[in-house]
C-alpha positions in Angstrom: -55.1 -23.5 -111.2 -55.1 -23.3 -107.8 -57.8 -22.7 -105.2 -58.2 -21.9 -101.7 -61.0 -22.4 -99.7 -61.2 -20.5 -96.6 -64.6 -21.4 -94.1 -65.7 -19.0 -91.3 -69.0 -17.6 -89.7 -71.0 -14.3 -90.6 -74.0 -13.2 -89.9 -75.9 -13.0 -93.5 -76.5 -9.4 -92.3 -73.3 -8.7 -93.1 -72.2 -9.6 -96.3 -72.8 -6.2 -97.5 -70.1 -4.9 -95.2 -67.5 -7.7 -96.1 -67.8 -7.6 -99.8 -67.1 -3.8 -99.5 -64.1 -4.2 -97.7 -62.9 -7.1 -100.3 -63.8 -4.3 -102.8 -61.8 -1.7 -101.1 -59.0 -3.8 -100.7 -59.4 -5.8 -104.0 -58.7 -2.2 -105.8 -55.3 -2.1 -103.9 -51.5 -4.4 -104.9 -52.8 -6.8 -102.1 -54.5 -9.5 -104.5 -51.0 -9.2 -107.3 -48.8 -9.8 -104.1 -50.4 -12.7 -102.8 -51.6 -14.0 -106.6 -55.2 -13.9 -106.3 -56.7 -13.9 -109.9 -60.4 -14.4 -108.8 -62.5 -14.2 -105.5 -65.6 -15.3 -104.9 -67.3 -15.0 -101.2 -70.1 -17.0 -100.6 -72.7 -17.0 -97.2 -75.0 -20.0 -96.2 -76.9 -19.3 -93.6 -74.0 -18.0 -90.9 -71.7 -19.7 -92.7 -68.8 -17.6 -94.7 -67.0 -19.2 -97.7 -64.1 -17.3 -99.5 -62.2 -19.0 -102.3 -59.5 -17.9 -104.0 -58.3 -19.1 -107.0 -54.3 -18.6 -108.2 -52.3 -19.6 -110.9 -49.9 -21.3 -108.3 -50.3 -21.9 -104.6 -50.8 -18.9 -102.6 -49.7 -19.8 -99.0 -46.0 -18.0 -98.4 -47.0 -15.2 -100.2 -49.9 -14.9 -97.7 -47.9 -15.0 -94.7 -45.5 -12.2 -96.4 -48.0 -10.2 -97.5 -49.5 -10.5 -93.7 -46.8 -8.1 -92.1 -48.1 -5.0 -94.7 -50.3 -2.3 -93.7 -52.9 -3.2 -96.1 -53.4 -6.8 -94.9 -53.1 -5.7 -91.4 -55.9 -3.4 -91.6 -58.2 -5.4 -94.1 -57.7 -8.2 -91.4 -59.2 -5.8 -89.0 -62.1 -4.7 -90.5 -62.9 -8.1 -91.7 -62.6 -9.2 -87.8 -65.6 -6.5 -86.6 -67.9 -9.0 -88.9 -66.2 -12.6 -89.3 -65.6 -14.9 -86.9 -63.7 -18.0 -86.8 -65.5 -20.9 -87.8 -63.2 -23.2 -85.5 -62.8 -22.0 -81.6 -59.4 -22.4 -81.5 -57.9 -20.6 -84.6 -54.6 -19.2 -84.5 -53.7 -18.3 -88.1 -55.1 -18.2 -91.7 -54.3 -21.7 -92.4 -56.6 -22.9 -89.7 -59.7 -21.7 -91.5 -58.7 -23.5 -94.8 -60.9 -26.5 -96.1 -58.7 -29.4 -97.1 -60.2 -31.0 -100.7 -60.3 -34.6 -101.0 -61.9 -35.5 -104.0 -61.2 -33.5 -107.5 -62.3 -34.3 -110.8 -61.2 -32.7 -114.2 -62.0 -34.2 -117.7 -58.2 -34.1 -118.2 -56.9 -35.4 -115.5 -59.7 -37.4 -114.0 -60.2 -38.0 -110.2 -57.5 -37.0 -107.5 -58.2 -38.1 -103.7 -56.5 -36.0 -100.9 
């Protein structure tokens, strides 16, 4: 299993607006093409958390799927109410928390 945490900033009066579009855009291919088998959004205060969880790593299917319509225009509607959490973002990667401690029963601990 692999996850994805992504870390941006909302206004908590929006959340309503940016789980619709994941909805809207959840019911199209655009989830299968990049691998997504479960999303969960999250808010804390103005704080916006989306992880995504994949069988497999989901970075260069990501940047593919970033030249289709669909991720083109989700990206723009999720723009009108998420903002970047770090000033000087330039690309999806930039708003991805890096883990550095995991722990499984199986497998124990694993530092980053």
């Amino acid at each position: 299993m692999h996850r994805t945490l992504i870390v941006a900033r909302m206004a908590p009066s929006e959340k309503d607006a940016v789980a619709d579009i994941f909805s809207k855009s959840d019911a199209t291919e655009l989830p299968h093409m990049v691998g997504v088998t479960r999303r969960t959004l999250f808010r804390f205060h103005d704080l916006y958390f989306h992880l995504v969880e994949a069988e497999d790593g989901i970075t260069d299917r990501l940047y593919k799927a970033r030249e289709t319509d669909l991720y083109q225009d989700m990206s723009a509607e999720l723009a009108e109410h998420i903002r970047p959490y770090d000033p000087n973002w330039q690309e999806p990667k930039d708003a991805m928390a890096s883990p550095f401690y995991i722990w499984t029963p199986q497998e124990g601990v694993t530092r980053g």
